[in-house]
mmJSON file of the N, C-alpha and C atoms, coordinates in Angstrom:
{"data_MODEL":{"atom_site":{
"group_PDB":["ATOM","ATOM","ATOM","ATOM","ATOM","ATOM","ATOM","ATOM","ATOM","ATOM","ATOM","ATOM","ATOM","ATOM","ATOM","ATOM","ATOM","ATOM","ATOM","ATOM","ATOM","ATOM","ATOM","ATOM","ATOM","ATOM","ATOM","ATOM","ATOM","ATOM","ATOM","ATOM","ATOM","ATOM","ATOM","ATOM","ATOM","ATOM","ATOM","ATOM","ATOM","ATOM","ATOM","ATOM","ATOM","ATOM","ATOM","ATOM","ATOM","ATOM","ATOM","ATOM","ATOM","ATOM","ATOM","ATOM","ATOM","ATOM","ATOM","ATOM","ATOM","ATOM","ATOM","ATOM","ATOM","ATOM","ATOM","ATOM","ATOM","ATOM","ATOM","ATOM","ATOM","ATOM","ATOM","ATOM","ATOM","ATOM","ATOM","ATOM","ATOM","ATOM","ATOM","ATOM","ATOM","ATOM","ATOM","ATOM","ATOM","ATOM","ATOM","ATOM","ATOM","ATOM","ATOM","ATOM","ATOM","ATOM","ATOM","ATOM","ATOM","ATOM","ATOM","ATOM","ATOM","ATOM","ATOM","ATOM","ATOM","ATOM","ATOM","ATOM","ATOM","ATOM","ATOM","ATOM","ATOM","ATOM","ATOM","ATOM","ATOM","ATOM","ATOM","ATOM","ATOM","ATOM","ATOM","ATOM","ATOM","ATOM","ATOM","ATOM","ATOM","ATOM","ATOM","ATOM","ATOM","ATOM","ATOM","ATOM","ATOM","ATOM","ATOM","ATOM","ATOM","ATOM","ATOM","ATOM","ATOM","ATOM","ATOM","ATOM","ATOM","ATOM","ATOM","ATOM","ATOM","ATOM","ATOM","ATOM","ATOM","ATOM","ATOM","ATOM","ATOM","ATOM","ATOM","ATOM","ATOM","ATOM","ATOM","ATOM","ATOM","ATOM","ATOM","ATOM","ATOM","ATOM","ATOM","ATOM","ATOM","ATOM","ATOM","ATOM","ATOM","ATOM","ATOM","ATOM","ATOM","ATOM","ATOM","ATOM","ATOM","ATOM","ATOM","ATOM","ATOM","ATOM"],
"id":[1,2,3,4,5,6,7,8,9,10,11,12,13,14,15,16,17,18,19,20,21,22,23,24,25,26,27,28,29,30,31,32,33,34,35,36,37,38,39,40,41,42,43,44,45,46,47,48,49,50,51,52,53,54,55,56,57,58,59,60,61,62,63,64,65,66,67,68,69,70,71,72,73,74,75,76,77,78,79,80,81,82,83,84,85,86,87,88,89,90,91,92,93,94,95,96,97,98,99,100,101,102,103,104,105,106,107,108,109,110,111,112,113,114,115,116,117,118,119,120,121,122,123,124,125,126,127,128,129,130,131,132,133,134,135,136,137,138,139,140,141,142,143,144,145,146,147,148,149,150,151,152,153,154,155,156,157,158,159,160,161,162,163,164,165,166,167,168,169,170,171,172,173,174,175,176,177,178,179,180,181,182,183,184,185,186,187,188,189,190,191,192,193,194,195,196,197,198],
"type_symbol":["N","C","C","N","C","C","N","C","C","N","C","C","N","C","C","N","C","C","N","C","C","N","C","C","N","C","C","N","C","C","N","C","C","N","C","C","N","C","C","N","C","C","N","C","C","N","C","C","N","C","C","N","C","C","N","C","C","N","C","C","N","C","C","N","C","C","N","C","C","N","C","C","N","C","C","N","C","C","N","C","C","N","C","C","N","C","C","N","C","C","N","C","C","N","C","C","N","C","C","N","C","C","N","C","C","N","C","C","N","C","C","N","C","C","N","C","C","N","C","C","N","C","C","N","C","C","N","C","C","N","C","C","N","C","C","N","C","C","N","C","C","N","C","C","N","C","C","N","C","C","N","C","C","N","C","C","N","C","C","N","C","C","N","C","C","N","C","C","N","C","C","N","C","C","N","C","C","N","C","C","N","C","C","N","C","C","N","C","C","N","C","C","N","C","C","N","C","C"],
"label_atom_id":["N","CA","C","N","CA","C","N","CA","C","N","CA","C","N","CA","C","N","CA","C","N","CA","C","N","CA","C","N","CA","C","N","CA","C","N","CA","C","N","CA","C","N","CA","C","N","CA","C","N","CA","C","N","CA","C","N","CA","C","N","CA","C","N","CA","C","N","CA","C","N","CA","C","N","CA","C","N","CA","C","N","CA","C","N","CA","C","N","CA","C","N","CA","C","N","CA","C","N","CA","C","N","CA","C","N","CA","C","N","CA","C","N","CA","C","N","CA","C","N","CA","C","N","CA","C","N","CA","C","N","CA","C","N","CA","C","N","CA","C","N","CA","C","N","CA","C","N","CA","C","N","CA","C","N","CA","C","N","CA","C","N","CA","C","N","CA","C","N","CA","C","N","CA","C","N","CA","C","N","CA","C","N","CA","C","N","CA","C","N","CA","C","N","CA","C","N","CA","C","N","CA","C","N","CA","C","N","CA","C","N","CA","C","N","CA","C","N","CA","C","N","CA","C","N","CA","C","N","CA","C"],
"label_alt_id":[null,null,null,null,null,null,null,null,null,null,null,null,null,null,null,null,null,null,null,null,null,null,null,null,null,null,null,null,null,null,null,null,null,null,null,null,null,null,null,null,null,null,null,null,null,null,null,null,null,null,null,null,null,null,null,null,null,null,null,null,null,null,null,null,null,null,null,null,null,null,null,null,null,null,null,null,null,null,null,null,null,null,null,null,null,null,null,null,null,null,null,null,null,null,null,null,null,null,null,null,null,null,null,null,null,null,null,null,null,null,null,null,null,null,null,null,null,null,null,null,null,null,null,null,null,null,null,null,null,null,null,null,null,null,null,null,null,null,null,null,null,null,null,null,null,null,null,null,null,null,null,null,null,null,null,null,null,null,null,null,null,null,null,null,null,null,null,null,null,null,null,null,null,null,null,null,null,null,null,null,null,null,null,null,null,null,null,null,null,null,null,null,null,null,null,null,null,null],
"label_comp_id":["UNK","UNK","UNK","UNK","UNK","UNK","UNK","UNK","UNK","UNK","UNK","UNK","UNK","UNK","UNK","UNK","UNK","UNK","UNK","UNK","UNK","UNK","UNK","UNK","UNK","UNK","UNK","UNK","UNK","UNK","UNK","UNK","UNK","UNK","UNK","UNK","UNK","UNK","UNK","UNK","UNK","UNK","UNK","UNK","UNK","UNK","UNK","UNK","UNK","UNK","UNK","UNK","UNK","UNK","UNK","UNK","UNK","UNK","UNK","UNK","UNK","UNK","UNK","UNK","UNK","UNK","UNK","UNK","UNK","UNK","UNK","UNK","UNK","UNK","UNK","UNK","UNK","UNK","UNK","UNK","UNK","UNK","UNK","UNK","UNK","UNK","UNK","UNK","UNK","UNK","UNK","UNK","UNK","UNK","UNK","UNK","UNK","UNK","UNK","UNK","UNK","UNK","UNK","UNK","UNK","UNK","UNK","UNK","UNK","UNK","UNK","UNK","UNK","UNK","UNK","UNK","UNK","UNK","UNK","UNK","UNK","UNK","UNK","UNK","UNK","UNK","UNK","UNK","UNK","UNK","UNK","UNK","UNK","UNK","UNK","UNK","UNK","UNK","UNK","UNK","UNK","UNK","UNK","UNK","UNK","UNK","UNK","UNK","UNK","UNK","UNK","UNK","UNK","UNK","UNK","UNK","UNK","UNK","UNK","UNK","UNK","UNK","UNK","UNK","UNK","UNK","UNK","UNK","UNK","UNK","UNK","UNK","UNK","UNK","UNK","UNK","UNK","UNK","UNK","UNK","UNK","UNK","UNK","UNK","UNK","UNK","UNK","UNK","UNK","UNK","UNK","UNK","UNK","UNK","UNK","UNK","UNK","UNK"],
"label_asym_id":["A","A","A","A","A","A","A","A","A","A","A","A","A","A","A","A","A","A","A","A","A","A","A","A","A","A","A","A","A","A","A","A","A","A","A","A","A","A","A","A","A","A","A","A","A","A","A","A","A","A","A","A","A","A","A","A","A","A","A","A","A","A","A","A","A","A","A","A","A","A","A","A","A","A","A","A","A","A","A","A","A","A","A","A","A","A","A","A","A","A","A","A","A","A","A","A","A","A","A","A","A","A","A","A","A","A","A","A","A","A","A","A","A","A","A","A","A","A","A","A","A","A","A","A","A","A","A","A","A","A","A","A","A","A","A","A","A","A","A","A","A","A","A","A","A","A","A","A","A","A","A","A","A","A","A","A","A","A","A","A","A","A","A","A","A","A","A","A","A","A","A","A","A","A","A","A","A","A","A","A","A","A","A","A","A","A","A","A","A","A","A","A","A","A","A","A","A","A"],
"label_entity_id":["1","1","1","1","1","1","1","1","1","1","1","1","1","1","1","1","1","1","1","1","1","1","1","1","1","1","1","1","1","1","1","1","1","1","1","1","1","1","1","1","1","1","1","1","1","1","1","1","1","1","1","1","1","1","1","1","1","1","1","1","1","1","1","1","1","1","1","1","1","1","1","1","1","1","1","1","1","1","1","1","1","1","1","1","1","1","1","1","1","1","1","1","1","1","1","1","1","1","1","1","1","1","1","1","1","1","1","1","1","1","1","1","1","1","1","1","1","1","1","1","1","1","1","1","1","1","1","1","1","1","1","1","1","1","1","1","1","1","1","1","1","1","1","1","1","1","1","1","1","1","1","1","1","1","1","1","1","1","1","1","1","1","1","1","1","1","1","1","1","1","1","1","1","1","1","1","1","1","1","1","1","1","1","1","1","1","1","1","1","1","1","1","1","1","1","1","1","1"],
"label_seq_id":[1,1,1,2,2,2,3,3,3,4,4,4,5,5,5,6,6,6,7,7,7,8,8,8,9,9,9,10,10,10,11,11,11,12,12,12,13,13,13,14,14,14,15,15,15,16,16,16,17,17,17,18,18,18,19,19,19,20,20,20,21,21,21,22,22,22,23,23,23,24,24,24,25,25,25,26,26,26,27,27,27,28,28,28,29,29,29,30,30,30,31,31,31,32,32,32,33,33,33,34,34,34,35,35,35,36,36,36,37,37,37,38,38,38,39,39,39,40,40,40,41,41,41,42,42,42,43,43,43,44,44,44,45,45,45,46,46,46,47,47,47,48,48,48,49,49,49,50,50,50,51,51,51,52,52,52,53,53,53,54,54,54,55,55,55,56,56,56,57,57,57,58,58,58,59,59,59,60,60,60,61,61,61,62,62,62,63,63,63,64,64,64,65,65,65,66,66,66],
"pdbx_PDB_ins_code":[null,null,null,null,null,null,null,null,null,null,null,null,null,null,null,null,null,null,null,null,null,null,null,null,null,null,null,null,null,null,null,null,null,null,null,null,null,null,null,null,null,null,null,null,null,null,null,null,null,null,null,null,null,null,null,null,null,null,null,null,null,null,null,null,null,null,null,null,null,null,null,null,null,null,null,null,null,null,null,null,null,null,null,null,null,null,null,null,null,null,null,null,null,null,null,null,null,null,null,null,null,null,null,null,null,null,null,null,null,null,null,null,null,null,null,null,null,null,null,null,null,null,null,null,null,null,null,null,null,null,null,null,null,null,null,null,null,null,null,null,null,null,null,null,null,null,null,null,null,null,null,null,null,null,null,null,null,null,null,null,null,null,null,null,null,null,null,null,null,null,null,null,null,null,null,null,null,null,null,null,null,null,null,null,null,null,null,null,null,null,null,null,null,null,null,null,null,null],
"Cartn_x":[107.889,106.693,106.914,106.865,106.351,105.781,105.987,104.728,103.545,103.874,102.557,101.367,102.571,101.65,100.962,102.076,101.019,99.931,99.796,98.725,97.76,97.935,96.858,96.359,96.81,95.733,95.167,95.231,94.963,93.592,92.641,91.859,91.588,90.969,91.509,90.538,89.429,88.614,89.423,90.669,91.303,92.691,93.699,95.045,95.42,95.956,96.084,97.801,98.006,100.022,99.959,101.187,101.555,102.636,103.681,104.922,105.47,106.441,106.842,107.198,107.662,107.749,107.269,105.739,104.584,103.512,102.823,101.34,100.784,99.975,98.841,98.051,97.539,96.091,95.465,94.456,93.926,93.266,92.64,92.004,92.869,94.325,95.296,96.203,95.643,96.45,95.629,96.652,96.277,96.321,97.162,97.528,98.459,97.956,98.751,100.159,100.862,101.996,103.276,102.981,103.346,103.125,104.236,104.613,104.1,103.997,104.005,102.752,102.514,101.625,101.406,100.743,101.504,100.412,101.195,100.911,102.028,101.081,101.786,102.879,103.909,105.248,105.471,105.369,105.991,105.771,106.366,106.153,106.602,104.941,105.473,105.514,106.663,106.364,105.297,104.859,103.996,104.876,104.982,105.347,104.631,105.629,104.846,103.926,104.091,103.328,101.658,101.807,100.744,100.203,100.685,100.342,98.501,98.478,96.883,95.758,96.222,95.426,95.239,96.642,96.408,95.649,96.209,95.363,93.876,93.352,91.763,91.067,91.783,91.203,91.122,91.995,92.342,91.273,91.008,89.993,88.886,88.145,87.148,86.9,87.746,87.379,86.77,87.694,87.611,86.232,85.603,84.464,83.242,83.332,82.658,82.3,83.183,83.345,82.616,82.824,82.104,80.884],
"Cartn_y":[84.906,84.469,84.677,83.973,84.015,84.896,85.26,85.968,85.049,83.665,83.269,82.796,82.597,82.41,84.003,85.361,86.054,86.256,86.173,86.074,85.457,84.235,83.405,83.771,84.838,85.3,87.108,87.218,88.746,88.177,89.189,88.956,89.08,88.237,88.084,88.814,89.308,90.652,92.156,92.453,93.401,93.054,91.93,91.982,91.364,91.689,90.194,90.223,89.38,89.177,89.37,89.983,90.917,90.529,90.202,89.715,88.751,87.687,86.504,87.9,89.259,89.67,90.831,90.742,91.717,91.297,92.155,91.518,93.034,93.611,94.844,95.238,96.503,96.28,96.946,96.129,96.574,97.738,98.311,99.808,101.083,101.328,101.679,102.02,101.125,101.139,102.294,103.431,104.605,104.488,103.721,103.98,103.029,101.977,101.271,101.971,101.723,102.189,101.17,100.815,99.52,98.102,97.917,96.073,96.879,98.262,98.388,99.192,99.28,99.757,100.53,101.957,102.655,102.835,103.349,103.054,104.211,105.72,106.953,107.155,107.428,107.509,106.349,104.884,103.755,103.363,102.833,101.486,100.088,99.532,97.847,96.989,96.678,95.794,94.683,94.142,93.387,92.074,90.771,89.635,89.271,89.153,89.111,87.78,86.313,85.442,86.096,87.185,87.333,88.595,88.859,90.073,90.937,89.446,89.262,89.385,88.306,88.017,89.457,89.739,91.17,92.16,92.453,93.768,93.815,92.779,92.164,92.252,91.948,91.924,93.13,93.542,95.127,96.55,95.783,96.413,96.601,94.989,94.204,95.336,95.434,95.843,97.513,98.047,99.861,100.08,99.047,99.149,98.682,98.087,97.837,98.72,99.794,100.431,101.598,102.242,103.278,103.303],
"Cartn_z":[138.982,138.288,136.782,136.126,134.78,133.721,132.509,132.085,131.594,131.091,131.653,132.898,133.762,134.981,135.235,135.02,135.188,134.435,133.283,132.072,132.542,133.297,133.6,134.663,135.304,136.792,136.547,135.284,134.542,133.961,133.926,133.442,131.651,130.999,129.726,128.97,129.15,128.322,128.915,129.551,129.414,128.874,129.124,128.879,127.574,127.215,126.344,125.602,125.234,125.132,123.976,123.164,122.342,121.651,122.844,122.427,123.531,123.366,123.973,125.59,125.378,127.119,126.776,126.51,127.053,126.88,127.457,127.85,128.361,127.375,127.391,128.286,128.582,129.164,127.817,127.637,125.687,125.819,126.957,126.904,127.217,127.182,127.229,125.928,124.786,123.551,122.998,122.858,121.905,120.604,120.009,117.965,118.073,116.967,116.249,115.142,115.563,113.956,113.727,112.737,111.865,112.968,113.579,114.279,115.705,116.149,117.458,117.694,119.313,119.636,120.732,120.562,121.69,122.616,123.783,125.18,125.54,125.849,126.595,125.748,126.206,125.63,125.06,125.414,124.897,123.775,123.338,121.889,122.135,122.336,122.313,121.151,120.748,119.819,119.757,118.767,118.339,117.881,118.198,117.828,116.225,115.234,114.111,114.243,115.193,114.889,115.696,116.217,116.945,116.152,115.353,114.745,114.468,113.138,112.81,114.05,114.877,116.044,116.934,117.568,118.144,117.864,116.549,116.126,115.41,115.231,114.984,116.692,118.027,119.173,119.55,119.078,119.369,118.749,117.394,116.781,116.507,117.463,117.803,118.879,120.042,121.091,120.849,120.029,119.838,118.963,118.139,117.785,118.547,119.387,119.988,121.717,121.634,122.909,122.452,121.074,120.975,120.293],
"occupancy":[1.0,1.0,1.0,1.0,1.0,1.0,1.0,1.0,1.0,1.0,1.0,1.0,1.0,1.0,1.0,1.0,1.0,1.0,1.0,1.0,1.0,1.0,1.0,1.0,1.0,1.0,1.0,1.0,1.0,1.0,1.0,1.0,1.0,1.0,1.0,1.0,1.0,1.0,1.0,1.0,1.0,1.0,1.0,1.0,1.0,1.0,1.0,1.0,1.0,1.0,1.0,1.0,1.0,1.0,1.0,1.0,1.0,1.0,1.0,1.0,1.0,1.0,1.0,1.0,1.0,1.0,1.0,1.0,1.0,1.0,1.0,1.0,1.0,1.0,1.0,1.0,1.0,1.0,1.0,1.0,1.0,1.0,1.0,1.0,1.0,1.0,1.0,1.0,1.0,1.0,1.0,1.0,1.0,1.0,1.0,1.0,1.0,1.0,1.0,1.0,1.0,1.0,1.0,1.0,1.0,1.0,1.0,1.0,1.0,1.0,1.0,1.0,1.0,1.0,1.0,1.0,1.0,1.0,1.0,1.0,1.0,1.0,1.0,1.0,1.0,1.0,1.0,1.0,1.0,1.0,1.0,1.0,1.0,1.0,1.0,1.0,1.0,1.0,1.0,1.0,1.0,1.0,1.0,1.0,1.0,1.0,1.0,1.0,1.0,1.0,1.0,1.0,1.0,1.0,1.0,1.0,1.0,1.0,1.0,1.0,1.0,1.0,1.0,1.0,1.0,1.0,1.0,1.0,1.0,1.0,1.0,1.0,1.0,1.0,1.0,1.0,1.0,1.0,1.0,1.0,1.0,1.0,1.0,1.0,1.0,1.0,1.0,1.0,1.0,1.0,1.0,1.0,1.0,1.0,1.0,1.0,1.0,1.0],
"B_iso_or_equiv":[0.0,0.0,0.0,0.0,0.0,0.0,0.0,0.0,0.0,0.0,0.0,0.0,0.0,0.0,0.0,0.0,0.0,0.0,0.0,0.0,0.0,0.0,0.0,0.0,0.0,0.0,0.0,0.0,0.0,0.0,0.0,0.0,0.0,0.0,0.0,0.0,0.0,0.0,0.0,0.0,0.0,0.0,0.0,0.0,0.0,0.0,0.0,0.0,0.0,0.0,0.0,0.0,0.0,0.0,0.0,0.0,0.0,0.0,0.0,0.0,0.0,0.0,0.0,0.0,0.0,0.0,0.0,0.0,0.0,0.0,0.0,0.0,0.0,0.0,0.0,0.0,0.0,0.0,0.0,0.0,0.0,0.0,0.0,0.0,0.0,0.0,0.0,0.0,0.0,0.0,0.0,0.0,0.0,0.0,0.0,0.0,0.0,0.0,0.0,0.0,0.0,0.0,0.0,0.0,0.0,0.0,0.0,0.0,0.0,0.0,0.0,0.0,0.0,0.0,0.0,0.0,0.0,0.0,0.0,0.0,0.0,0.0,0.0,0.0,0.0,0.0,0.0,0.0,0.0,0.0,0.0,0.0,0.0,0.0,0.0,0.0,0.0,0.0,0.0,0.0,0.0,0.0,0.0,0.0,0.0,0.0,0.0,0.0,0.0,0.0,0.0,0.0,0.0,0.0,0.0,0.0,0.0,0.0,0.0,0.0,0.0,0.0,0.0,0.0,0.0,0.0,0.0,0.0,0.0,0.0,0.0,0.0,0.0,0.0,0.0,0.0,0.0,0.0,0.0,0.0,0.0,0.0,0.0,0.0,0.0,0.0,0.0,0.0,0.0,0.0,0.0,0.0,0.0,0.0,0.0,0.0,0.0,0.0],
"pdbx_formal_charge":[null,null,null,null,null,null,null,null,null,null,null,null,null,null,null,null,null,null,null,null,null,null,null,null,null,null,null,null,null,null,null,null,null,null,null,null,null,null,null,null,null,null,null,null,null,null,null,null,null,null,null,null,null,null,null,null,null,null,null,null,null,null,null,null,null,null,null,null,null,null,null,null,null,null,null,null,null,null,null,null,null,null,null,null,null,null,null,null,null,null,null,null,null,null,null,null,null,null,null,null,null,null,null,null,null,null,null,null,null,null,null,null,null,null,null,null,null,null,null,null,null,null,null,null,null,null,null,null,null,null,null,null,null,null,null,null,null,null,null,null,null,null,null,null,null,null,null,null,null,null,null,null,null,null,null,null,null,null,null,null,null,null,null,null,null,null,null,null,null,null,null,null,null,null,null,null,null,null,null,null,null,null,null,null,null,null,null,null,null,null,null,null,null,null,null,null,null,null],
"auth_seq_id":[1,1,1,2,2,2,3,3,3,4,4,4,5,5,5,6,6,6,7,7,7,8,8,8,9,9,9,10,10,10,11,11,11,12,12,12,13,13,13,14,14,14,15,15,15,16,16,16,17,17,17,18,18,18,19,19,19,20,20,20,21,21,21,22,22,22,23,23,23,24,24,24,25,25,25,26,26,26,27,27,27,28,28,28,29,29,29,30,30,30,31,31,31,32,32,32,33,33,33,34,34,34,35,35,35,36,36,36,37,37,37,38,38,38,39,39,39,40,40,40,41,41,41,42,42,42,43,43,43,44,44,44,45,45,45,46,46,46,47,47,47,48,48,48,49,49,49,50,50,50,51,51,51,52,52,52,53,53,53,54,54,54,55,55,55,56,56,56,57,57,57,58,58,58,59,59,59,60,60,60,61,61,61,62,62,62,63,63,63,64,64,64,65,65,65,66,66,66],
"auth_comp_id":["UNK","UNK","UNK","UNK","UNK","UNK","UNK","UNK","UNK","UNK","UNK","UNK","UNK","UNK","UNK","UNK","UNK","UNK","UNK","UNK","UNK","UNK","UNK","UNK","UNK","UNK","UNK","UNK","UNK","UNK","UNK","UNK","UNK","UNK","UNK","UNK","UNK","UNK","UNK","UNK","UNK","UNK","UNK","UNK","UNK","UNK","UNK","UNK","UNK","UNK","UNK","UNK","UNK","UNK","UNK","UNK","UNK","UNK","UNK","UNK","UNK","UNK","UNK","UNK","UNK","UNK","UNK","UNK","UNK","UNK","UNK","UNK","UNK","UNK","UNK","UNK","UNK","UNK","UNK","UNK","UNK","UNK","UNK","UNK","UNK","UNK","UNK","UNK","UNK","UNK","UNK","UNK","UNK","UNK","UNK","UNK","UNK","UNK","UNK","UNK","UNK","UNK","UNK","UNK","UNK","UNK","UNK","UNK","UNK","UNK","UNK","UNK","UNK","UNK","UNK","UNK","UNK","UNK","UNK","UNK","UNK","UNK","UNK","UNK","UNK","UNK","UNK","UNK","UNK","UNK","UNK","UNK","UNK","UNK","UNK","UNK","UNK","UNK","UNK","UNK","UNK","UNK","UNK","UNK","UNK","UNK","UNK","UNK","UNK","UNK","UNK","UNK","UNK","UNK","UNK","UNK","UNK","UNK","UNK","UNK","UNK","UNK","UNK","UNK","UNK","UNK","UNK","UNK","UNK","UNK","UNK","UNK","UNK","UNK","UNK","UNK","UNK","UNK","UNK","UNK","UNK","UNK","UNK","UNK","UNK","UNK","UNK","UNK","UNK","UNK","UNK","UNK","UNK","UNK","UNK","UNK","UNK","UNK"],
"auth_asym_id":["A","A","A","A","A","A","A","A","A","A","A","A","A","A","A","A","A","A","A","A","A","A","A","A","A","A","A","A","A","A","A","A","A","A","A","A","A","A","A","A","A","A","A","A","A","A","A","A","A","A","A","A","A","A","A","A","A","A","A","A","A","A","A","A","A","A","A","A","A","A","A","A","A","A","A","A","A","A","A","A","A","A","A","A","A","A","A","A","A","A","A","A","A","A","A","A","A","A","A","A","A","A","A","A","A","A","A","A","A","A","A","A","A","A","A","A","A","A","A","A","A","A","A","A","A","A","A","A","A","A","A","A","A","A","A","A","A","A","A","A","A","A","A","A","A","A","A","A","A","A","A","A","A","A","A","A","A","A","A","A","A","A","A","A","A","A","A","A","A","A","A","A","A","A","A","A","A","A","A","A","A","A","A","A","A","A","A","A","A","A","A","A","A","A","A","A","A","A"],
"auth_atom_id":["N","CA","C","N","CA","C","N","CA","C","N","CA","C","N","CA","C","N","CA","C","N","CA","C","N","CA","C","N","CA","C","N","CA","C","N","CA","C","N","CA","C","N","CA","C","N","CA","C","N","CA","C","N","CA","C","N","CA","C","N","CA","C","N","CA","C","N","CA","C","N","CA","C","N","CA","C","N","CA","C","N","CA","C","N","CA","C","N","CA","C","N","CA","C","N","CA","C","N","CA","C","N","CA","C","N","CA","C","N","CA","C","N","CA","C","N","CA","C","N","CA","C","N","CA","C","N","CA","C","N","CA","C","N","CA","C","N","CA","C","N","CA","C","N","CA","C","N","CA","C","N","CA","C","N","CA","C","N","CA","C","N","CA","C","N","CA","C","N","CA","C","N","CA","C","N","CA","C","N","CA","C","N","CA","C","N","CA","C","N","CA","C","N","CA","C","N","CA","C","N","CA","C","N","CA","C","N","CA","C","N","CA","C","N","CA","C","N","CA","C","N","CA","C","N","CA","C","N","CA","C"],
"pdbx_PDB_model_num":[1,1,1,1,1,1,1,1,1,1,1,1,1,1,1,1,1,1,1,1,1,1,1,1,1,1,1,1,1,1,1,1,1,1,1,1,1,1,1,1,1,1,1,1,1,1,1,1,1,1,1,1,1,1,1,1,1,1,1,1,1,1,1,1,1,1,1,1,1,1,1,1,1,1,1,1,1,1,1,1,1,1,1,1,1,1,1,1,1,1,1,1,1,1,1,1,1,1,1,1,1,1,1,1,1,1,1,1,1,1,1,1,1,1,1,1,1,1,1,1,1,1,1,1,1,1,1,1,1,1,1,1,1,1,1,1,1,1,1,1,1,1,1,1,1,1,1,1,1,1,1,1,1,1,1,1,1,1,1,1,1,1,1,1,1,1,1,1,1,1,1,1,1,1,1,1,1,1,1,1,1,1,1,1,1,1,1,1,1,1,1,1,1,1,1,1,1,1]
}}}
């Protein structure tokens, strides 16, 4: 399967794609630092064409949760 076919059966007010091979769950992202974004131990990069977009949904969401 795909990562967009899976994208398209994820629900899209939790996941959302990041980079051409990832795809988030957005209530999971602890701290932005610089292009990446972490998740536990990990760092996912951030696709610079998705950059703006990401981290505005990302920041949309964390203000609006608390």
């Amino acid at each position: 399967m795909s990562l967009k076919t899976l994208l398209e059966h994820l629900p899209t007010q939790q996941f959302l794609q990041v980079h051409r091979s990832f795809i988030v769950n957005k209530p999971m992202v602890q701290a932005i630092e610089g292009n990446q974004l972490l998740i536990g131990n990990h760092k996912i990069p951030v696709a610079r064409n998705l950059r703006e977009e990401v981290f505005r949904i990302l920041l949309e969401d964390k203000l609006i949760s608390k």
